[in-house]
C-alpha positions in Angstrom: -164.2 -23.4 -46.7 -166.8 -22.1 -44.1 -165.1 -18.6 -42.8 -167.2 -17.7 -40.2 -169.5 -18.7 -37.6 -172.0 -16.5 -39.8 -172.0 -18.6 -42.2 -172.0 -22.4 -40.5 -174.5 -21.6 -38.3 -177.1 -21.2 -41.3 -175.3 -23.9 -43.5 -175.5 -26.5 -41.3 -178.8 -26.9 -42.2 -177.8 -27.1 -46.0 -176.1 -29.9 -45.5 -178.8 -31.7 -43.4 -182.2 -30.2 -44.1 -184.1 -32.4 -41.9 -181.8 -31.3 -38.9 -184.3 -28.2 -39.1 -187.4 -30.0 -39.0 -186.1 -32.3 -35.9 -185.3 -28.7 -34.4 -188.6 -27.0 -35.0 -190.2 -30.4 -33.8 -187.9 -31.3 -30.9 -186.5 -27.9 -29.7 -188.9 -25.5 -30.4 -192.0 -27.5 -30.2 -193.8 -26.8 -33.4 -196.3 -29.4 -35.0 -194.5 -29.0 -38.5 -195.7 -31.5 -40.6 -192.5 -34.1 -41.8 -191.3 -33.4 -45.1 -190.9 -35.9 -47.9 -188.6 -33.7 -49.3 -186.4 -30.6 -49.4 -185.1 -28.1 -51.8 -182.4 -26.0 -51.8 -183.6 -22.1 -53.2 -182.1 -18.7 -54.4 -181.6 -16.7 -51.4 -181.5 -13.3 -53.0 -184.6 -11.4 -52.6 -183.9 -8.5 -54.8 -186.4 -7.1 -56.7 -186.8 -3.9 -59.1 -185.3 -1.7 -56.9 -181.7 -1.1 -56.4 -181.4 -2.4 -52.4 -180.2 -5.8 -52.4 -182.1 -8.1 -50.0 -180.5 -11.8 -49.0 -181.3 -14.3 -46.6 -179.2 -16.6 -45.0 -180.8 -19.7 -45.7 -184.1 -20.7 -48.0 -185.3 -24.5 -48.4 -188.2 -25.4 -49.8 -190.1 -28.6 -47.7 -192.6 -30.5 -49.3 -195.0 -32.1 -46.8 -198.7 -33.3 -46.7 -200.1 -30.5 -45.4 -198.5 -28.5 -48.4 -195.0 -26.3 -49.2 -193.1 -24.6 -46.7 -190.4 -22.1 -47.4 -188.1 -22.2 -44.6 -186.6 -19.1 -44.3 -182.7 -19.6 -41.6 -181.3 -16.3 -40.0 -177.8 -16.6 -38.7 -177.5 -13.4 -36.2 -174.8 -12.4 -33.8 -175.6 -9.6 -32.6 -178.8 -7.7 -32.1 -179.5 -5.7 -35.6 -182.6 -3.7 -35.5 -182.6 -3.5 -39.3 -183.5 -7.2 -39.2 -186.7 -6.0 -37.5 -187.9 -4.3 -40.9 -186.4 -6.4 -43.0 -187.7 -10.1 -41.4 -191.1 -8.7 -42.6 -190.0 -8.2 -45.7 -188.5 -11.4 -46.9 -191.7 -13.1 -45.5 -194.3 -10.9 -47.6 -192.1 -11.1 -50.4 -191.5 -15.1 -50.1 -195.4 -15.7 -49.6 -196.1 -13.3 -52.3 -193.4 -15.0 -54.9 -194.1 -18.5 -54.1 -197.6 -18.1 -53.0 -196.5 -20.6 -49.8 -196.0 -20.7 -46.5 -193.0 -18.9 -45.2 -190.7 -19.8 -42.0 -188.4 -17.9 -40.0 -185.7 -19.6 -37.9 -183.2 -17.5 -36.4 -180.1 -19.1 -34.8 -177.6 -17.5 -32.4 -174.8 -18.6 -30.5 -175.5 -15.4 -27.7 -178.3 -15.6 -25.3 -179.3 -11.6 -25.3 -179.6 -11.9 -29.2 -181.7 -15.1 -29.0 -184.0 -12.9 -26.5 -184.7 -9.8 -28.9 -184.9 -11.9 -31.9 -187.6 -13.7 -30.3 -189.7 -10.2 -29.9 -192.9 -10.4 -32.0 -192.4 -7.4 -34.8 -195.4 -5.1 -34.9 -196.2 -3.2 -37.7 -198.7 -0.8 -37.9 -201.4 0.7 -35.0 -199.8 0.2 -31.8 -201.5 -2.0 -29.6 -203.6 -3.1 -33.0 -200.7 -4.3 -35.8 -201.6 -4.5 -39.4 -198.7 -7.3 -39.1 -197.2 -9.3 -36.7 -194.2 -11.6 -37.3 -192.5 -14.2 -34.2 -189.6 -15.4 -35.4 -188.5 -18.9 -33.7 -185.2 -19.1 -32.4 -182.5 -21.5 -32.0 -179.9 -20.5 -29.4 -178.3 -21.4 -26.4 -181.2 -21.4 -23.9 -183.3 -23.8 -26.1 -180.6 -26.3 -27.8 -180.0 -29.5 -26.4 -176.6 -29.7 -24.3 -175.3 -33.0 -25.9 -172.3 -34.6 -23.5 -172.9 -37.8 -24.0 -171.2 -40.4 -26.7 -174.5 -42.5 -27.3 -176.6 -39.5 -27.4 -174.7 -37.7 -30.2 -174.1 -40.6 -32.2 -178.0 -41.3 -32.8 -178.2 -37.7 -34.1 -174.8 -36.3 -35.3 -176.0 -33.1 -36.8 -177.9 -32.0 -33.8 -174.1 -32.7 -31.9 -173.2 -30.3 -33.9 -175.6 -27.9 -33.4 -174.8 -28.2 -30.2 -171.2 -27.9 -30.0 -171.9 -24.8 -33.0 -174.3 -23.2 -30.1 -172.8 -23.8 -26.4 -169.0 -23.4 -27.9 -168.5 -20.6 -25.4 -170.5 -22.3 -22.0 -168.9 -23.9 -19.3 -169.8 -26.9 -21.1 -167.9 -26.4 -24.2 -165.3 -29.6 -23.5 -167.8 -32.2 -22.7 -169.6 -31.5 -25.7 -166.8 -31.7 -27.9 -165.6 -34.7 -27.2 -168.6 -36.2 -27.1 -168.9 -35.0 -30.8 -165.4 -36.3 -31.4 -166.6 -39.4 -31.0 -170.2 -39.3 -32.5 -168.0 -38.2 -36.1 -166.4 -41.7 -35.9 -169.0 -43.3 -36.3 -170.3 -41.7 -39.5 -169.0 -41.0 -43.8 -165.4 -39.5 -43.1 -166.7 -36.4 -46.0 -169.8 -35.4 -44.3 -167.8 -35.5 -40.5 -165.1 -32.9 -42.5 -167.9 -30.6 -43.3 -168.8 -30.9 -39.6 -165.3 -30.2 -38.6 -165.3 -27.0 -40.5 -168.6 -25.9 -38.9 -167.7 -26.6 -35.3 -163.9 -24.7 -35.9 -165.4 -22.1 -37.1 -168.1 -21.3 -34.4 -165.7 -21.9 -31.9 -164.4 -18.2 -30.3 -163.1 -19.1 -27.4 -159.7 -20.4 -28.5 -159.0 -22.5 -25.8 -162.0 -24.2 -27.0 -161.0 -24.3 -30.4 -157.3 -25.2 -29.7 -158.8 -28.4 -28.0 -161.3 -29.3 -31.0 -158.2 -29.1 -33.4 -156.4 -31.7 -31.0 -159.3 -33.8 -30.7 -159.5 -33.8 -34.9 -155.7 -34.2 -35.2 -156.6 -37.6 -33.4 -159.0 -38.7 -36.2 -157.5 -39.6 -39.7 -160.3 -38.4 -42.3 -159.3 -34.7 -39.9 -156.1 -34.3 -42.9 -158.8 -34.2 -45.9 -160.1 -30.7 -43.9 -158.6 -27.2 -44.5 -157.7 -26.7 -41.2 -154.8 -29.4 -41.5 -152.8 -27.4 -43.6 -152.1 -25.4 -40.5 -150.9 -28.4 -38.6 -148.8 -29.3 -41.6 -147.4 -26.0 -41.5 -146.2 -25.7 -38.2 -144.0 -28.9 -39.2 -145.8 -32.5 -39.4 -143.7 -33.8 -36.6 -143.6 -30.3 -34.3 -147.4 -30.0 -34.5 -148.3 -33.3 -33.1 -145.9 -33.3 -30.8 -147.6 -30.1 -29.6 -151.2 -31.8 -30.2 -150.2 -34.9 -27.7 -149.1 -32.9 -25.3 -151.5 -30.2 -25.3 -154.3 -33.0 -25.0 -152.5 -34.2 -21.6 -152.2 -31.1 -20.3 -156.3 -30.7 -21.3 -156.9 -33.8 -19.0 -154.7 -33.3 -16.4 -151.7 -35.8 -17.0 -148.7 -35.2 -15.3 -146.4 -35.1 -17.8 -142.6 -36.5 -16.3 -139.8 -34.7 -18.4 -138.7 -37.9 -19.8 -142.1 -38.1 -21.4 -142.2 -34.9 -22.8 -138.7 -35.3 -24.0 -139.2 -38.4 -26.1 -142.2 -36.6 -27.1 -140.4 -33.9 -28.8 -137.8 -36.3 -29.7 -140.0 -37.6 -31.6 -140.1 -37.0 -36.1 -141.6 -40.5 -36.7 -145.0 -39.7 -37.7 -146.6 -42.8 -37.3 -145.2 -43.4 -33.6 -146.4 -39.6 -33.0 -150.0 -40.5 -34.8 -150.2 -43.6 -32.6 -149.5 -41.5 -29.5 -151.7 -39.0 -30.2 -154.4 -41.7 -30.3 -153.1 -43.3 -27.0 -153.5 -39.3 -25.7 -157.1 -39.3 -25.7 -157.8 -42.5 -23.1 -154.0 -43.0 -21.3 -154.7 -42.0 -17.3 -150.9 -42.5 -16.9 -148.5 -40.3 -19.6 -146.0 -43.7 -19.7 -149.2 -45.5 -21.0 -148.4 -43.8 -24.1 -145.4 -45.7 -25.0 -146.9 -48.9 -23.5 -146.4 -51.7 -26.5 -143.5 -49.5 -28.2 -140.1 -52.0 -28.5 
């Protein structure tokens, strides 16, 4: 299980490899040539001496102009011991592998994605012995996806998105688009997606509404975070879902609705509701073909 926004902002691109080449291409506008293939590598850097040294993320991308080591930096905060320490992973990765090293660094906070960005100097100022530009992902470069047709022709790029702008004004749109866009593709790999968006997602008003949007979607009980539905009692937890989700979209909920709502410990009539929840402009809608 992904634990922290740490850690699915880097793994993301574990899962889908050529999500980072479509970013360096797309979003940061960098000729890379297109892989043929990837390569998943040991991210510990550790040599003789005692200091241990891990990146976040290393592929290996074959291409026609030769191998790439792609080198993925998940920061959250600004860490000046990054800025000797980038330096070092690329020397050592070039000097290992003898080819050509990458580093990506991706943040969800725009005054990180600035000072990650900062060339690193080393040596004479104003006349370096070594300079090193990271390229960054963050929230002033990655695509704001809101619409349905536009995340569905590239899921893991929704993702990103929803990963990066969880905490902008934007946060709602995005994730329902992505509800939708994870519909559409292999009920396993839209888990894994689940996982990364839930745990990105610090606003909790944000992520209380992505965990009522996933209620909504059946492959949603394969994923960890359904035992925590299950736990607050199958039939109390919807109930709660449905009528958070109205309350998201501004339904006015009638007490007799909400009453029959709590009623309520069939779970298929409360799954079917729940359903009805995300497209109803009228809260009586929900019980529209019910005997």
């Amino acid at each position: 299980m992904v634990a922290s926004s740490h850690e699915a902002l880097h793994r993301i691109f574990q899962k889908d490899p050529a999500l980072l080449t479509r970013a360096l291409q797309g979003v940061l506008g960098i000729p890379f040539p297109e892989p043929r293939e990837f390569a998943a590598m040991n991210v510990d850097l550790t040599e003789i001496e005692p200091v241990e040294r891990r990146v976040d993320t290393l592929l290996r991308a074959e291409t026609d102009d030769g191998a790439y080591l792609l080198v993925v930096e998940s920061q959250s905060d600004i860490d000046k011991r990054k800025r000797g320490s980038w330096p070092y992973y690329l020397s050592c990765l070039h000097e290992k592998y003898r080819c050509e090293p990458v580093l990506i660094v991706i943040t969800q906070s725009h005054a990180t994605a600035r000072w990650a960005a900062e060339p690193i100097h080393l040596g004479v100022r104003g006349c370096p012995s070594l300079t090193v530009r990271p390229f960054v992902l963050g929230p002033d470069n990655v695509p704001v996806i809101v619409d349905d047709r536009e995340a569905e022709r590239d899921v893991p790029l929704a993702v990103l998105s929803a990963m990066t702008h969880g905490k902008g004004p934007q946060a709602a749109v995005i994730l329902e688009s992505l509800a939708n866009a994870l519909r559409t593709i292999d009920p396993d790999s839209a888990a894994v997606f689940v996982q990364f968006v839930d745990s990105c997602l610090a606003d909790r008003q944000a992520q209380q509404m992505w965990r009522d949007l996933m209620t909504a979607i059946q492959y949603f009980w394969r994923h960890p975070l359904a035992e925590q539905v299950r736990d607050e009692g199958r039939a109390e937890g919807w109930s709660a879902a449905i009528l958070r989700t109205l309350q998201r979209r501004q339904i006015d909920i009638p007490d007799g609705v909400r009453a029959r709502i709590l009623a309520s410990t069939d779970l298929d009539e409360l799954g079917t509701w729940l359903d009805r929840s995300q497209q109803v402009t009228d809260a009586m809608d929900l019980f529209r073909d019910d005997s």
